[in-house]
One Martini backbone bead per residue (centre of mass of N, CA, C, O) as a GRO file, in nm:
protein
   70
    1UNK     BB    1  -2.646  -7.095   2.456
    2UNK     BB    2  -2.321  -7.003   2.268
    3UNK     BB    3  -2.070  -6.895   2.290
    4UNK     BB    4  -2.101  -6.506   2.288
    5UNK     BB    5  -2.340  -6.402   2.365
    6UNK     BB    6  -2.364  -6.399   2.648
    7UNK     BB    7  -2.163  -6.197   2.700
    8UNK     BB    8  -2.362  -5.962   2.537
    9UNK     BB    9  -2.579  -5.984   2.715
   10UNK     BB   10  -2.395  -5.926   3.024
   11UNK     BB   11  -2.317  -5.637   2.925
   12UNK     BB   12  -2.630  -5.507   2.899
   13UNK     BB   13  -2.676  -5.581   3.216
   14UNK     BB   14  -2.473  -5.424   3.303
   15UNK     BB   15  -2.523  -5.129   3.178
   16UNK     BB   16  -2.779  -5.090   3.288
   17UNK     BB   17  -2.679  -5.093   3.588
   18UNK     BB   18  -2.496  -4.862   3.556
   19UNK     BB   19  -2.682  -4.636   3.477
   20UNK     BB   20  -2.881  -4.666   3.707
   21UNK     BB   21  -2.653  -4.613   3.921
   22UNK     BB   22  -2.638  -4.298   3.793
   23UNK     BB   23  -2.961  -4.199   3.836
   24UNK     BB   24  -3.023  -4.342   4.155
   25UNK     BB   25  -2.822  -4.147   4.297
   26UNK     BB   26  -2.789  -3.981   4.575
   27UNK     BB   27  -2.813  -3.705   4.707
   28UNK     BB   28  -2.448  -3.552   4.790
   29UNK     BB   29  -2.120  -3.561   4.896
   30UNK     BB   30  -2.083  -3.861   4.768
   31UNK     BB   31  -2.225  -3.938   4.492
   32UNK     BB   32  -1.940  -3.985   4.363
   33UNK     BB   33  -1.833  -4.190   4.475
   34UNK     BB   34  -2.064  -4.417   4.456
   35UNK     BB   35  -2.092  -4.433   4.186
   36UNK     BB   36  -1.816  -4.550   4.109
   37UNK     BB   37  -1.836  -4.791   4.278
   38UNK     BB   38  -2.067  -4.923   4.144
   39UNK     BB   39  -1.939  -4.946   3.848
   40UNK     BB   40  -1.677  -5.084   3.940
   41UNK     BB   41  -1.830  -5.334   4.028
   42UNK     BB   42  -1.960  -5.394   3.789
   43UNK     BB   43  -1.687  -5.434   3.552
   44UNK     BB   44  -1.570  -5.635   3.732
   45UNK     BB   45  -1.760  -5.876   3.740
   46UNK     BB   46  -1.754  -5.880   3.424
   47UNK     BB   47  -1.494  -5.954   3.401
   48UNK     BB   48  -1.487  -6.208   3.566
   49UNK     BB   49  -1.692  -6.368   3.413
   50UNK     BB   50  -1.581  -6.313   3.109
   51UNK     BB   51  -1.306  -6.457   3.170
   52UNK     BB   52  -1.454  -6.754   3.276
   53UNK     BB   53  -1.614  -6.826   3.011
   54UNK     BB   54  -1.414  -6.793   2.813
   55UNK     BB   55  -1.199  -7.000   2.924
   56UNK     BB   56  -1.410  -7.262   2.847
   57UNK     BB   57  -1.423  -7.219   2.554
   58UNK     BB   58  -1.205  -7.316   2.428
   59UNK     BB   59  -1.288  -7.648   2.410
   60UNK     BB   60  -1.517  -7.620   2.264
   61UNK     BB   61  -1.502  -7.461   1.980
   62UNK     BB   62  -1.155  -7.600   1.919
   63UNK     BB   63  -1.066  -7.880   1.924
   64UNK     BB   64  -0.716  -8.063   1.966
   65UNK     BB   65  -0.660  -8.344   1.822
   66UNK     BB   66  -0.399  -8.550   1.897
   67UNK     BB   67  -0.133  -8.798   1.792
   68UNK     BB   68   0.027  -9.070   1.943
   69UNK     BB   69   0.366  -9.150   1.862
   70UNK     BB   70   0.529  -9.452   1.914
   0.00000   0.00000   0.00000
């Protein structure tokens, strides 16, 4: 597994909780915060994944070797 697979293989695993988290809330006053509230947890956390796994990305895909003239 490398390059950008990862990346939408738990897009589709975030979007799955994301789901379950919508159709799985107990009925309720708040349900529509809680709804909100772990969607949003799960974006986030999605974000911040994968903007930290492309982030490792750049040297591994296409490293730029300089040569120093002295």
């Amino acid at each position: 597994m490398s390059g950008l697979f990862p990346v939408f293989l738990m897009l589709a695993v975030t979007l799955g909780l994301m789901a379950a988290s919508f159709v799985f809330t107990r009925k309720g006053p708040n349900q529509v915060l809680i709804r909100t509230s772990l969607m949003l947890t799960f974006a986030v956390c999605y974000l911040t994944w994968a903007i930290t796994y492309m982030a490792q990305l750049n040297p591994i895909i296409a490293p730029i070797v300089r040569e120093v003239h002295e």
